[in-house]
C-alpha positions as CSV (number, residue, x, y, z in Angstrom):
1,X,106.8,73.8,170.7
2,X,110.4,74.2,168.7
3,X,110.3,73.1,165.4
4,X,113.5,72.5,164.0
5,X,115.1,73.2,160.4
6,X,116.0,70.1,160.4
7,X,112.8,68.5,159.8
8,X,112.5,70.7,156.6
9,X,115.5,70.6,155.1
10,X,116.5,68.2,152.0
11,X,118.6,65.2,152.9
12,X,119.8,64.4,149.9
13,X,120.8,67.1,148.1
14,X,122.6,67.6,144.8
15,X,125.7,69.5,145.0
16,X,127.9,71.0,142.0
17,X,131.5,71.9,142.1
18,X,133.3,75.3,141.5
19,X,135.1,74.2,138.8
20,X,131.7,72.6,137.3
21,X,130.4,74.7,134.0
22,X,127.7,76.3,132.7
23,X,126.5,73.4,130.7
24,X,127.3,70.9,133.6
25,X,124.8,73.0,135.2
26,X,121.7,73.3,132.8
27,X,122.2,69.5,132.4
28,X,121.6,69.1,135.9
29,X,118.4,71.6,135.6
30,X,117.3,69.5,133.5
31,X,117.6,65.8,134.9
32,X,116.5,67.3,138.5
33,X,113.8,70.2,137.9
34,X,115.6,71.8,140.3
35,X,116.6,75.9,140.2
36,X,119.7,76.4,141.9
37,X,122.5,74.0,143.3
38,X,124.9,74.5,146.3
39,X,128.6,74.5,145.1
40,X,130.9,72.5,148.1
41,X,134.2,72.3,147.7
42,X,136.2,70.2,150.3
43,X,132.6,69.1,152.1
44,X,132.3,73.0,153.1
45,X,129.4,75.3,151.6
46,X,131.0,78.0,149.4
47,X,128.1,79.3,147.3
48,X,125.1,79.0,145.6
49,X,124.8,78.4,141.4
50,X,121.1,78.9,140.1
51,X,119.2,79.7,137.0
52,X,119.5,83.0,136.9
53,X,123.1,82.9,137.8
54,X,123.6,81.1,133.9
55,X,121.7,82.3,132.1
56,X,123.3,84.1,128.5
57,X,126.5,82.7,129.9
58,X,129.1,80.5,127.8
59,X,128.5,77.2,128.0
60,X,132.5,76.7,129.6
61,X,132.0,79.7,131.8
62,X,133.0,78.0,135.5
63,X,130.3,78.0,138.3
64,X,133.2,79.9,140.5
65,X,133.1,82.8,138.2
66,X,128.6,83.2,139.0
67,X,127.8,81.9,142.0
68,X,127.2,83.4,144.9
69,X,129.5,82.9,147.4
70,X,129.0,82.0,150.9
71,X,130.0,85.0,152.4
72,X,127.1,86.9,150.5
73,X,124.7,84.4,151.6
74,X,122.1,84.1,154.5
75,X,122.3,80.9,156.1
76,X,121.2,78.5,158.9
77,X,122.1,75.2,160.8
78,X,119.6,72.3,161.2
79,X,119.1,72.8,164.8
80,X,118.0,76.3,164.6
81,X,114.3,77.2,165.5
82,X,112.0,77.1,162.3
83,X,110.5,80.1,163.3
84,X,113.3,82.0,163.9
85,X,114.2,81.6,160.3
């Protein structure tokens, strides 16, 4: 039996910008209870923004200058095999 990512992933999920900020962020922490937020630019995946990412930062520091970006990220698409992830 083939489980798919798909039918584990969020649906709805909360994206931030690049050019978002620190304090955009923790006021999205805080509305959503959430840790971390994928920053999209364009519709497209570029990185990854979370807690630990922020925190001592200045609240106008841009999300571009702490994320992690997509290229140092390990990633999969919704049709992929649970188990193989």
């Amino acid at each position: 039996m083939s489980v798919k990512v798909s039918e584990y992933m969020t649906k709805k999920v909360i994206t931030v910008s690049k050019d978002n900020t620190v304090k955009d962020v923790v006021e999205l922490l805080r509305e959503t209870g959430h840790n971390s937020f994928p920053v999209v630019e364009n519709g497209k995946l570029i990185g990854i923004v979370s807690v630990q990412d922020i925190v001592g930062r200045d609240d106008n520091e841009k999300v571009e200058n702490l994320m992690t970006k997509r290229e140092d990220m390990v990633v999969t698409t919704p049709d992929a095999n649970i188990m193989d992830v």
